[in-house]
C-alpha positions in Angstrom: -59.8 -9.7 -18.8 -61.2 -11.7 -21.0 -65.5 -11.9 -21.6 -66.7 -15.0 -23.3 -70.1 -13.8 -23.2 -71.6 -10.4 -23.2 -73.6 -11.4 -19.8 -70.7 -12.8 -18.4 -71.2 -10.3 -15.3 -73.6 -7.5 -14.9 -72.8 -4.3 -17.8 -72.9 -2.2 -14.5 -69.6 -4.4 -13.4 -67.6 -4.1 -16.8 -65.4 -1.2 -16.3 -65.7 1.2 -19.3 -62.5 0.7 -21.1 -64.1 -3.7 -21.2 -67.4 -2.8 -22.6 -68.1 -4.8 -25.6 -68.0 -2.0 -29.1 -70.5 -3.4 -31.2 -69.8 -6.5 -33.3 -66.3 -6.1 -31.7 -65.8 -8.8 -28.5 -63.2 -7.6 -26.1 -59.8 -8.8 -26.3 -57.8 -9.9 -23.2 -54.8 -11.4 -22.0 -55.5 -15.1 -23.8 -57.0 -13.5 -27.3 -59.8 -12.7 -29.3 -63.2 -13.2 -29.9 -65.4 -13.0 -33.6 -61.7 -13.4 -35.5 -61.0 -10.2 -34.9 -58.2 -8.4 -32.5 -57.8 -5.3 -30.8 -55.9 -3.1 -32.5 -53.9 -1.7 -29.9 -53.1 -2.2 -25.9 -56.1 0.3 -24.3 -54.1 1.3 -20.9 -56.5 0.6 -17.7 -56.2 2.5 -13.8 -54.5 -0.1 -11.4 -55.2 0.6 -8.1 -54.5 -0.7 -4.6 -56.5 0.2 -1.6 -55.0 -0.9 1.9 -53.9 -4.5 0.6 -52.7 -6.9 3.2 -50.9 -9.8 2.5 -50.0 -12.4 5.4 -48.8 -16.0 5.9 -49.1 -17.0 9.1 -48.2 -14.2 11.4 -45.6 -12.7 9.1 -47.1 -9.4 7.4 -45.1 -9.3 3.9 -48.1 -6.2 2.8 -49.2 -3.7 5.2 -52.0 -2.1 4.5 -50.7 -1.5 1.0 -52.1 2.1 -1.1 -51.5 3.3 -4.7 -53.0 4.8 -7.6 -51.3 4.0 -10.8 -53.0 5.9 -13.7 -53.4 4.5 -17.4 -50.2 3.9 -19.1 -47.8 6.0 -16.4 -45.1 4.1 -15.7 -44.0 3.3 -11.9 -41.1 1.8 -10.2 -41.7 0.3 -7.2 -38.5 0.4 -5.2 -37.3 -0.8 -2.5 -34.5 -3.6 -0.5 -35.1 -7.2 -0.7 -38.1 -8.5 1.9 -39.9 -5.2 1.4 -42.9 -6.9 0.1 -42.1 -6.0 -4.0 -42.8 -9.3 -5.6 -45.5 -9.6 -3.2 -47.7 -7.1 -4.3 -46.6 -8.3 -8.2 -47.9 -11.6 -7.4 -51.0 -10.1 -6.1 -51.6 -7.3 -8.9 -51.3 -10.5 -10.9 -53.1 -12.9 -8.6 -50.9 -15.2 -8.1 -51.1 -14.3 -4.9 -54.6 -13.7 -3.3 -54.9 -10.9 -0.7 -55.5 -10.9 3.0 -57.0 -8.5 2.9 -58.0 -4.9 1.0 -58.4 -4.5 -2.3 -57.2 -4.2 -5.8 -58.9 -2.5 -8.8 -58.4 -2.3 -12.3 -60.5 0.5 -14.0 -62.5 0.7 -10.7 -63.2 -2.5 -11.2 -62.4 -5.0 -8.2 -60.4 -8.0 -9.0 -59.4 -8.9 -5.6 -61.1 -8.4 -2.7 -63.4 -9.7 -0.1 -66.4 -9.8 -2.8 -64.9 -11.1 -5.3 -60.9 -12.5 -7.1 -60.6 -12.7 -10.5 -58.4 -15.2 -11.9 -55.4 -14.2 -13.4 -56.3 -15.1 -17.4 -59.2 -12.8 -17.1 -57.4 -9.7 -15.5 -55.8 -8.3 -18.8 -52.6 -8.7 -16.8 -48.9 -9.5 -18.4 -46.2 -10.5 -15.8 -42.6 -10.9 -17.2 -39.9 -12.5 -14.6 -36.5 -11.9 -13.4 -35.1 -14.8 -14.4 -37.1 -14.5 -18.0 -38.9 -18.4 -17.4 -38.7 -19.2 -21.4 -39.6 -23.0 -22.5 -36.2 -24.5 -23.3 -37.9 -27.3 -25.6 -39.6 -24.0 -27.4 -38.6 -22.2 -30.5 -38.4 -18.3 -29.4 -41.5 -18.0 -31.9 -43.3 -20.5 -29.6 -42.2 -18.9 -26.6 -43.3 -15.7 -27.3 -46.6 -17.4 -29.1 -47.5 -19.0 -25.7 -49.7 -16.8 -23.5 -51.9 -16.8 -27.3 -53.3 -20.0 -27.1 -57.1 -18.7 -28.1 -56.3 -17.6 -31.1 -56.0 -19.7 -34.3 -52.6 -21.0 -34.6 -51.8 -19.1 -37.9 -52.7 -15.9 -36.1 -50.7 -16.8 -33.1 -47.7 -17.6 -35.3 -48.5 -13.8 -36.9 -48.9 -11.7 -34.0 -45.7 -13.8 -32.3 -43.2 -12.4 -34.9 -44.6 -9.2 -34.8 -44.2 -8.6 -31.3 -40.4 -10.3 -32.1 -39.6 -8.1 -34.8 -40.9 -5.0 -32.3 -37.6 -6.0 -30.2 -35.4 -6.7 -33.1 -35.3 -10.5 -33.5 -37.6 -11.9 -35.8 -34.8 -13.6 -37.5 -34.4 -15.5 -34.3 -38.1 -17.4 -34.6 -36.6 -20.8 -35.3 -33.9 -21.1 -32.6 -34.2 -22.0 -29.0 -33.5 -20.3 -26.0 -29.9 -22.0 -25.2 -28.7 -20.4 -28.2 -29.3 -16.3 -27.2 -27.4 -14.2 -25.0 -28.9 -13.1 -21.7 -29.8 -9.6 -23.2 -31.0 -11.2 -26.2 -33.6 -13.7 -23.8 -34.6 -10.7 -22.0 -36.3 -9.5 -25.0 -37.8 -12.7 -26.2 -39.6 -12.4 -22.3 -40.5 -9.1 -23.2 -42.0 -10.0 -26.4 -43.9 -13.3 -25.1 -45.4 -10.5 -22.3 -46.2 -7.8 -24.8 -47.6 -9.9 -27.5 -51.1 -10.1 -26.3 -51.4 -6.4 -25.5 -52.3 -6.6 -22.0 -53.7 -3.1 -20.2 -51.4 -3.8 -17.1 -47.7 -5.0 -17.3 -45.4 -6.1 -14.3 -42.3 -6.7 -14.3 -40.4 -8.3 -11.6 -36.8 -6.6 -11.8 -36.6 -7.8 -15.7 -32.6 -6.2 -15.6 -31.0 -7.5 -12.9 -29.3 -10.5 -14.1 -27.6 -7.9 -17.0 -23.9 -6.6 -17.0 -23.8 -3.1 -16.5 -23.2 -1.4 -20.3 -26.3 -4.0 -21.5 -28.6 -3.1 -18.9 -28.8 0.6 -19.8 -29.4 -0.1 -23.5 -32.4 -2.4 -23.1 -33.9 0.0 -20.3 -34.0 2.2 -22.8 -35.3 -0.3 -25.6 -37.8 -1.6 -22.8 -39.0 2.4 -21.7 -39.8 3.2 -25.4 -41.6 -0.6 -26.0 -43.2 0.3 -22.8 -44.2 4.0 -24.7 -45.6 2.5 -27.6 -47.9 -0.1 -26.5 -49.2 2.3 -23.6 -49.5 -0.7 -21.0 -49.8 0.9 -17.4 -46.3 -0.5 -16.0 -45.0 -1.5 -12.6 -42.1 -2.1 -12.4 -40.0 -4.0 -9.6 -36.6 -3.2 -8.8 -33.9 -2.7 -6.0 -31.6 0.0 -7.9 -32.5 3.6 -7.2 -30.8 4.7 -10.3 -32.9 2.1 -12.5 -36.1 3.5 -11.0 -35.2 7.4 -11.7 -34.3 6.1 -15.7 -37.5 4.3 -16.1 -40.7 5.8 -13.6 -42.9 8.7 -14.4 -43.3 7.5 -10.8 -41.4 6.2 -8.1 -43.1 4.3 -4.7 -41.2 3.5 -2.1 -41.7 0.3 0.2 -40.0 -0.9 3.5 -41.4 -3.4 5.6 -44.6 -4.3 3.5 -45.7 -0.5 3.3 -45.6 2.5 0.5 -43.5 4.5 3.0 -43.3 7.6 -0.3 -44.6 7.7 -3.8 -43.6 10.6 -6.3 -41.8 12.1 -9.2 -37.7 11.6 -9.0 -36.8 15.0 -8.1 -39.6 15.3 -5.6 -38.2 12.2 -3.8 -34.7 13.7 -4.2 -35.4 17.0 -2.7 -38.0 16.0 -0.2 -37.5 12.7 1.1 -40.1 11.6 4.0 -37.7 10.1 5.7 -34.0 8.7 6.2 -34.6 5.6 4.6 -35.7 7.9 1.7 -33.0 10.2 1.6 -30.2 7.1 1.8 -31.7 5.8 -1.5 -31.5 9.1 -4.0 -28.4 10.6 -2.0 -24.7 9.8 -0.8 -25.2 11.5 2.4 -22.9 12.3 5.2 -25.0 11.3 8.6 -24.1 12.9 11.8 -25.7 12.8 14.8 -26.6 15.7 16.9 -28.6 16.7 19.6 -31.4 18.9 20.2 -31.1 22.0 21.9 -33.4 25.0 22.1 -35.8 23.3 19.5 -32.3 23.0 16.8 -29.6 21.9 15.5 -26.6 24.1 16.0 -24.1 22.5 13.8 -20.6 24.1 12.3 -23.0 24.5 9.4 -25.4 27.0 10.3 -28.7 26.4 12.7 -31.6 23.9 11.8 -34.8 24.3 13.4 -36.4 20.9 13.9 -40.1 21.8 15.4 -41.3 17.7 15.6 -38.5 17.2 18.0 -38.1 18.3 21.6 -34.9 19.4 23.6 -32.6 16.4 24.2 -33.6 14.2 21.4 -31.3 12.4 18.8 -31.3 13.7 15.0 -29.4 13.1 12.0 -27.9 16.0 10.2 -27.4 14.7 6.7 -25.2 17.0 4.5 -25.1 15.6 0.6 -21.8 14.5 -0.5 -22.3 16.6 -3.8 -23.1 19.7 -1.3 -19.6 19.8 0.1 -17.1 22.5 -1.7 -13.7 21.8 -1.2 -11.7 25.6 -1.2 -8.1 26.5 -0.2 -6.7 27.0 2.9 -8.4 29.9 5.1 -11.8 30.0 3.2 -15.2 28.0 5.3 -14.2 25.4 7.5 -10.6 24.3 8.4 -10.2 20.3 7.5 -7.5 18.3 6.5 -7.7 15.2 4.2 -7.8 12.3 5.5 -8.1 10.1 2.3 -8.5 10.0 -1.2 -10.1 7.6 -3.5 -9.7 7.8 -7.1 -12.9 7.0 -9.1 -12.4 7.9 -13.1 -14.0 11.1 -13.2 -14.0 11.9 -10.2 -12.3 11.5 -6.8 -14.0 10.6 -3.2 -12.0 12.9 -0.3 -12.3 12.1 3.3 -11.6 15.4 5.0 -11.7 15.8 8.9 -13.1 18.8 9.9 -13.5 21.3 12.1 -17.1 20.7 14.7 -17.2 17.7 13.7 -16.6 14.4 15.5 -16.6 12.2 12.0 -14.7 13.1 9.2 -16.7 14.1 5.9 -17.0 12.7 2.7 -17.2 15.1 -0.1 -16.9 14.4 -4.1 -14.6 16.4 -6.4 -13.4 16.4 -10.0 -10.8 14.0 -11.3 -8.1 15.8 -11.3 -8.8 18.3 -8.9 -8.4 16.7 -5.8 -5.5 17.6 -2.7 -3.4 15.1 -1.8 -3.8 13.2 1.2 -2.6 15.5 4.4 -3.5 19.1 2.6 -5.3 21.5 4.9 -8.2 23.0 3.1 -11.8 24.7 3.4 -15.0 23.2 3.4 -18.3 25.0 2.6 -22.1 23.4 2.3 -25.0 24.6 0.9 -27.7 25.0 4.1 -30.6 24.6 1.3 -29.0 21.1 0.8 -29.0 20.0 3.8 -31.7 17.3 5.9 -32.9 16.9 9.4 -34.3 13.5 10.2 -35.0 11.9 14.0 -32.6 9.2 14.6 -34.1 5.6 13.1 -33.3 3.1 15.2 -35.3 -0.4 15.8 -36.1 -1.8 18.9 -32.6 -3.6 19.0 -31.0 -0.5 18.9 -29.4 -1.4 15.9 -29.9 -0.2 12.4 -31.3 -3.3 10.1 -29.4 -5.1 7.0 -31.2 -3.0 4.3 -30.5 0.3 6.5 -26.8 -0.6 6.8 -26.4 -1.4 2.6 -28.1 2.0 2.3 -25.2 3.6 4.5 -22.7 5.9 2.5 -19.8 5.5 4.9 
């Protein structure tokens, strides 16, 4: 947010991190004021209170709620069409809201009273598909969003920020010339230069091969560290969101269906849709009897549930111990799959009507037609009602999140 004036708005408006510190004007996403620049990035609260978002009839943010604290770090996770970008665009505003509100440092900038336009909101955005000026030099890329200041200072803090990601001696090429991972950090740069108190980033790694991604994630999470921007991150890739959020929030269907710590997620998922993303699972369905489960597994008391209803028993694929012949279950493999480091079994068993899926160590596994034993951990194992729409079908995003 950027004030021109010090009675731009009320003092009682300007949230306390924006309040003008004596001969010093605040600094925003365009610049400076008085020739002189913040000396660092001064992380701000974002916060979302029951934001809607609709075109038309179709509802892409449902009553949307989050608390993002100064300088944590949260991905916000999630398939495609659950209303990510959306709430980006928003947080940005790009997008205005149809409803609810959005805060920064308590302070509303869109809402039915009032929408602040993006320049002002001390708000960097960095696309998926990175969006550098091909007629540009990377220095005048990455110089862009610093238009206010003088252009000797914009040239300055532009190869700063470059030489923060390691490419400085790039200043004088063009886009065209860098490699994908290489124009990743040139958007980084161009959104980090003028020190913004909120960054977004729309899945910034997707476009990257595999070995590449992990290396900038890491480059990105310690940039991220050092400027102290509060981060929200975008992205469809469970694993991406564990490496880079303090915080991860779940969203389906335009709502935060969960929002926590990795592990918490992991171990306590609110739902199915939930567990499907931080777990392989074996799903089976059972029936309620007597207020339980009673599977070959032990007995799982399911209170919300009443007698005849459908549940899902999910045992974790990781939870599954393979053992000889004679010791837990009787099974026989079905399969096997050879992975690397490990190896995927297949193993009909014993009380159950689908065969289970279990993971064991390269080199370990039986060969296909061996009789064995199969134990599982009860502590590992989740009850959930069954989630079916009204077609009776699962959806597309519940049928990518299927591990068999």
């Amino acid at each position: 947010m950027v004030l021109r004036h010090r009675t731009w708005i009320p003092r009682t408006w300007i949230p306390r991190t924006w309040i003008p510190r004596k001969s010093q004007d605040v600094v925003g996403a365009g610049g400076r004021q008085g020739g002189i620049r913040a000396a660092a990035t001064i992380a701000a609260r974002l916060t979302f209170e029951r934001v809607e978002r609709r075109y038309g009839s179709f509802h892409a943010l449902r009553g949307f709620s989050l608390d993002i604290a100064p300088a944590e770090v949260v991905c916000l996770l999630g398939p495609s069409g659950s209303g990510k970008t959306t709430l980006l665009r928003v947080a940005a505003g790009i997008e205005k809201t149809s409803g609810g509100r959005v805060l920064i440092n308590d302070f509303e900038v869109a809402g039915p009273e009032r929408f602040v336009a993006p320049e002002k909101r001390n708000v960097g955005l960095m696309f998926q598909d990175f969006a550098l000026f091909p007629h540009l030099t990377i220095r005048d890329n990455v110089a862009f969003g610093l238009k206010s200041l003088p252009r000797e200072d914009a040239v300055r803090e532009a190869l700063a920020a470059l030489n923060r990601v390691g490419l400085e001696r790039t200043a004088g090429d063009y886009p065209h010339i860098l490699s994908g991972g290489e124009q990743q950090r040139v958007a980084l740069a161009r959104a980090l230069a003028p020190r913004p108190a909120v960054m977004l980033m729309d899945e910034p790694f997707s476009g990257l091969d595999v070995q590449l991604r992990e290396r900038l994630q890491e480059e990105t999470l310690q940039l991220l560290r050092e400027t102290r921007a509060t981060c929200l991150i975008v992205t469809h890739a469970p694993a991406e969101a564990i490496r880079l959020g303090d915080r991860i929030a779940v969203m389906r269907g335009g709502r935060l269906v969960q929002a926590g710590k990795a592990v918490e997620l992991y171990r306590n998922p609110a739902d199915l849709f939930v567990a499907r993303l931080f777990s392989e699972i074996n799903e089976i369905p059972f029936v309620v009897e007597g207020g339980a489960l009673r599977t070959p597994v032990g007995t799982f008391v399911v209170p919300d549930l009443g007698d005849g209803d459908e549940a899902v028993l999910c045992i974790r694929r990781r939870s599954i111990r393979v053992h000889p012949p004679g010791h837990g279950l009787p099974g026989r493999v079905l399969h096997v799959k050879f992975l690397g480091d490990q190896a995927v079994l297949e193993i009909a068993t014993q009380g159950f009507e689908r065969p289970l899926i279990t993971l064991v160590r390269e080199g370990e596994e039986p060969p296909r037609g061996a009789e064995v034993g199969l134990s599982v951990d009860p502590e590992s194992v989740l009850v959930f009602p069954a989630e079916l729409p009204a077609n009776g079908q699962p959806d597309a995003s519940d049928r990518a999140a299927q591990t068999y």
